[in-house]
C-alpha positions in Angstrom: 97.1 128.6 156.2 95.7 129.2 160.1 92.7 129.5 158.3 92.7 125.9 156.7 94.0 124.5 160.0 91.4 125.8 162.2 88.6 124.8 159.4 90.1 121.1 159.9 90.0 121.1 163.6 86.6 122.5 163.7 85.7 119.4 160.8 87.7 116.8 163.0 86.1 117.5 166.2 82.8 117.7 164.5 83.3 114.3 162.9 84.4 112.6 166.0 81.3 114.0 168.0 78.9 112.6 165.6 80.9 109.2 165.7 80.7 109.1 169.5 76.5 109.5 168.9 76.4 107.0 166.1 78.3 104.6 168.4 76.0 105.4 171.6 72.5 105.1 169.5 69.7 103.6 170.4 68.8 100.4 169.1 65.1 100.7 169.6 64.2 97.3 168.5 66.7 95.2 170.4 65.0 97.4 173.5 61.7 96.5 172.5 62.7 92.4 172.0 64.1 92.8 175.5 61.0 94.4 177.4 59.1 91.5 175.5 61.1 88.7 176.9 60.9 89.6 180.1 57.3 90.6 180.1 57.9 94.3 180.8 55.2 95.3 178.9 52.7 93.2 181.4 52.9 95.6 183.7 54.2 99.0 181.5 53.1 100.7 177.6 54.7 102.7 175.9 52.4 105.6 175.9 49.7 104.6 178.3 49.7 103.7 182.0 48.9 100.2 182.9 49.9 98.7 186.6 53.3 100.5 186.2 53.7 103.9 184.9 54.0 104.4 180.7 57.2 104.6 179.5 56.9 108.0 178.2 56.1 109.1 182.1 58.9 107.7 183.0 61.1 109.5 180.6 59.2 112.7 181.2 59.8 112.1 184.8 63.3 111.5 184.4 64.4 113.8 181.9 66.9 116.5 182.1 68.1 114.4 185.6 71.8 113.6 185.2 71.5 110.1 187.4 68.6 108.8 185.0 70.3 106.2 183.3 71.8 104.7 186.3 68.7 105.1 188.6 66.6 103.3 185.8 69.4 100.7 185.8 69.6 100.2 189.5 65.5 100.2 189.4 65.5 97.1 186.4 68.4 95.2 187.9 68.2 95.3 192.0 64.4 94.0 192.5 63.8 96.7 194.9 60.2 97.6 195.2 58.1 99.2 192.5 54.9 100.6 194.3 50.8 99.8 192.2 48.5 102.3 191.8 46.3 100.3 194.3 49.2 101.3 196.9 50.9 98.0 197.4 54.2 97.2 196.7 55.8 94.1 195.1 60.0 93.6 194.5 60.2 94.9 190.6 60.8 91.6 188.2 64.9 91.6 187.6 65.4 91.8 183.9 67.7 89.3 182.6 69.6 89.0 179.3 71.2 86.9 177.6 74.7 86.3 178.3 73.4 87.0 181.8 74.0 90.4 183.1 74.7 91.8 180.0 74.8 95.6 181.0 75.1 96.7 177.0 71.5 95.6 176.7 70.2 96.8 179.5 71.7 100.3 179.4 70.0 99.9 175.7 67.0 99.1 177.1 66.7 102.2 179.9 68.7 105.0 177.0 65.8 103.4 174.7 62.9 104.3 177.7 64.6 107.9 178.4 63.9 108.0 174.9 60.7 108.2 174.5 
């Protein structure tokens, strides 16, 4: 019987930590949609480095970091400066969704950049 109990526990908490994953997933496209309708991809590839850094660098550059997600976000959202390869800097374009401010898709947009 102790047997059967912990076999359910051990099923239980499995199931609820895959639900918790399937809930927080990635929807790539919707991330993709967004980076095209506010011209992200002017400036950034995915895989290749244009005036701002590929967004595989970034997610190299950021992974393993346990503030990645919210530096991203503060990065996307503030307008602080983004420095060019050349060596000047320009205020980084604000991304806006749509309700404004919608944080879902923009924390969908950086989870989908860390990623990569």
């Amino acid at each position: 019987m102790k047997k059967t109990k912990a076999t359910l526990k051990i099923a239980l908490l499995t199931s609820t930590f895959l639900l918790c994953n399937l809930a927080q997933a990635v929807d790539a496209e919707a991330a993709k949609a967004l980076a095209r309708q506010n011209n992200c991809l002017k400036c950034h590839a995915i895989d290749k480095e244009k005036d701002g850094p590929a967004y595989h660098a970034v997610a190299e550059k950021f992974k393993g970091k346990p503030n990645a997600e919210a530096r991203l976000i503060e990065h996307i959202t503030s307008g602080e400066k983004a420095k060019f390869p050349d060596g000047h800097e320009e205020e980084h374009k604000v991304v806006k969704t749509s309700p404004p401010k919608d944080m879902e898709q923009i924390k969908n947009l950086v989870q989908w950049i860390l990623s990569l």
